[in-house]
C-alpha positions as a Markdown table, in Angstrom:
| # | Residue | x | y | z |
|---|---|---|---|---|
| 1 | Unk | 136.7 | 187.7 | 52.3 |
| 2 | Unk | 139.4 | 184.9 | 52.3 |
| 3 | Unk | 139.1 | 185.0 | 56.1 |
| 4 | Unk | 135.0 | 184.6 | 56.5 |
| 5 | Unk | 135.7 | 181.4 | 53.9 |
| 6 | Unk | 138.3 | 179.8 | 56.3 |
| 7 | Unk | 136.0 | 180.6 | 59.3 |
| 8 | Unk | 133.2 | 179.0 | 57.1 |
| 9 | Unk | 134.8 | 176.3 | 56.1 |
| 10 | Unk | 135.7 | 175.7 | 59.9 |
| 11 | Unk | 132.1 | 175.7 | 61.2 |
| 12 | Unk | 131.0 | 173.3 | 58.2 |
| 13 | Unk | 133.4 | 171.0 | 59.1 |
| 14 | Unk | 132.7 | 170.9 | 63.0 |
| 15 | Unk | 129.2 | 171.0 | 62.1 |
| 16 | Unk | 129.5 | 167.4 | 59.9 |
| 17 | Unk | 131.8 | 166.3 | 62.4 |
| 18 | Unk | 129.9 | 166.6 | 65.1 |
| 19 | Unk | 126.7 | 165.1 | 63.6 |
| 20 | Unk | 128.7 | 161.7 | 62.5 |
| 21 | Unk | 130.1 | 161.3 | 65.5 |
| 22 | Unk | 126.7 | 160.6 | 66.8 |
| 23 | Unk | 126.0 | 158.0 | 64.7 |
| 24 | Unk | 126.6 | 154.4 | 65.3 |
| 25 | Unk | 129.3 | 152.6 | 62.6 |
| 26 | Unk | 128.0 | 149.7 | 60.7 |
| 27 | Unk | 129.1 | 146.0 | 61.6 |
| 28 | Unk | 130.8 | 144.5 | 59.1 |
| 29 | Unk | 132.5 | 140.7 | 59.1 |
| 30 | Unk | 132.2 | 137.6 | 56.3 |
| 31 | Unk | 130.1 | 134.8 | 57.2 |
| 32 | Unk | 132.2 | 131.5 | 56.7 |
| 33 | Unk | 130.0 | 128.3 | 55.9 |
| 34 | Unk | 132.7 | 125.4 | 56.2 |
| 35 | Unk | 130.2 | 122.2 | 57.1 |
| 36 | Unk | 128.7 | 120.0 | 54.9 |
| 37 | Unk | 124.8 | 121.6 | 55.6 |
| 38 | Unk | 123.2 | 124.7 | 54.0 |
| 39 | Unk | 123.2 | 127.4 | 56.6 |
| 40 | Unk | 119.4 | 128.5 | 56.3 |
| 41 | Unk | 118.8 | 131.0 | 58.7 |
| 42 | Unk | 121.3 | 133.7 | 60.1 |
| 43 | Unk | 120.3 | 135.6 | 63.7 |
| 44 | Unk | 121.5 | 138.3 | 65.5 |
| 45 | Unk | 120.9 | 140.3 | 68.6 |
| 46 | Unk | 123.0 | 142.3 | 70.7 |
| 47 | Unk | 123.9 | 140.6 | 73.9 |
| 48 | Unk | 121.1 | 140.5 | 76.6 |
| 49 | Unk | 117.7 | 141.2 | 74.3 |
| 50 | Unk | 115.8 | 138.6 | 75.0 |
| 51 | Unk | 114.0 | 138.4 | 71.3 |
| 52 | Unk | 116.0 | 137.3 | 68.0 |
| 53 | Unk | 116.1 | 140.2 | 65.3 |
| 54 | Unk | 115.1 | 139.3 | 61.5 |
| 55 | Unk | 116.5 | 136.5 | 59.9 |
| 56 | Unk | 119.7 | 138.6 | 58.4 |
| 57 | Unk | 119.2 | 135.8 | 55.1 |
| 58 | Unk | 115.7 | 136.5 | 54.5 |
| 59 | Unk | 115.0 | 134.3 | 51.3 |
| 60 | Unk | 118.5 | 133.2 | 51.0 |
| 61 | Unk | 120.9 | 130.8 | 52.1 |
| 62 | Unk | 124.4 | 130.3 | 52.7 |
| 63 | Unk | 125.4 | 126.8 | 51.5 |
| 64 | Unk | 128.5 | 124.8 | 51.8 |
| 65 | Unk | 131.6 | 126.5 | 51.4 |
| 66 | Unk | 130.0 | 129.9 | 50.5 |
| 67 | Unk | 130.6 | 133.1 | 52.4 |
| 68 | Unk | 128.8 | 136.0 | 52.8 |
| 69 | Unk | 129.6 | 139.9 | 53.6 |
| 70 | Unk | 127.6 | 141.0 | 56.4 |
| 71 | Unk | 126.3 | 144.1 | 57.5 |
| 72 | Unk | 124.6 | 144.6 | 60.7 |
| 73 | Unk | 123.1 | 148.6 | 61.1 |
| 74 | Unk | 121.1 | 148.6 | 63.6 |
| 75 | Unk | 121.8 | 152.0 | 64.8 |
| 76 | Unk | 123.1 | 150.7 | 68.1 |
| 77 | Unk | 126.6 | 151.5 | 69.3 |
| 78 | Unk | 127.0 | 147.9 | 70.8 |
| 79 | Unk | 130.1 | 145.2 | 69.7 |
| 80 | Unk | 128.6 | 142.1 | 71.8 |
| 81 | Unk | 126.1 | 140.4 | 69.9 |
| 82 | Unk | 124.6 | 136.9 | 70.1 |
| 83 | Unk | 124.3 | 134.9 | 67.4 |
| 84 | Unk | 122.2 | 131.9 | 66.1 |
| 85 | Unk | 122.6 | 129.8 | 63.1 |
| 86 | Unk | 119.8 | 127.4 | 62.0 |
| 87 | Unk | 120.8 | 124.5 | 58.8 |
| 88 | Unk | 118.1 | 122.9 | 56.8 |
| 89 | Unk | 116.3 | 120.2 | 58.8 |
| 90 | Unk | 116.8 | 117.8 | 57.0 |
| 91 | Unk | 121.1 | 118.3 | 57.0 |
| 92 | Unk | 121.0 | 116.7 | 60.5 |
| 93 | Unk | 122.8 | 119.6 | 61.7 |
| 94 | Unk | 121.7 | 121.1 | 65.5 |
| 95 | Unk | 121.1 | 124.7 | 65.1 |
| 96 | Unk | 124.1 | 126.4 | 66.8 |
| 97 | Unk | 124.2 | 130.0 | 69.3 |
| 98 | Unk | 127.3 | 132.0 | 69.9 |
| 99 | Unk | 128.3 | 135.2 | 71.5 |
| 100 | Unk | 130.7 | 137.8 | 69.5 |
| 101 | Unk | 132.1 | 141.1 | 70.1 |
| 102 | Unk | 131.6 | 142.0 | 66.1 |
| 103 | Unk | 133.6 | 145.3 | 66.4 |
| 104 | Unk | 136.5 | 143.0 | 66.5 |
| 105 | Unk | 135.6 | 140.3 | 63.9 |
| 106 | Unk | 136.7 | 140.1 | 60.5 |
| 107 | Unk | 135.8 | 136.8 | 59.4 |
| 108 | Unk | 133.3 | 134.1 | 61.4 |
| 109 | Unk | 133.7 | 130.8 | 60.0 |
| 110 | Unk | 131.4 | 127.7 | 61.0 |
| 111 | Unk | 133.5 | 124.4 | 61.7 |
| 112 | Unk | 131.8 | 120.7 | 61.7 |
């Protein structure tokens, strides 16, 4: 009897394993607003889709030295993504685009 439940226990856990290890891990890094301008709308997209995803704000912002926790799932197994930040129109501020490998990123802060 002890034996079947060590060989069960086995095949559960190969079983979960197995089924996670086919899943995609979430991206997570802290969004860093260190200008002067509210950061209005947040973008991302993995490198070379030609369409922005969702504003990652929706009806929020990210104002002046605020930060934000950020979790992309997507589902994709992917590290490179582009990235484009939009500020209020009337801060002045030109909307800025970057490239990241987020797998690596803890913390991406915004500079003047």
């Amino acid at each position: 009897m002890i034996r079947s439940a060590s060989i069960a226990a086995g095949a559960l856990a190969a079983i979960l394993l197995s089924s996670t290890a086919g899943r995609a891990e979430d991206l997570v890094f802290n969004l860093v607003n260190k200008t002067d301008a509210t950061l209005e709308r947040f973008y991302t997209s993995p490198t070379g889709v030609e369409d922005w995803e969702e504003d990652v704000f929706g009806k929020d912002v990210l104002e002046p030295g605020e930060s934000v926790k950020i979790t992309i799932a997507d589902g994709r197994r992917v590290c490179e993504y582009d990235l484009r930040f939009e500020f209020t129109e009337e801060s002045g501020y030109e909307n800025l685009e970057d490239s990241q490998d987020l797998c690596k990123m803890g913390t991406y802060t915004i500079h003047d």
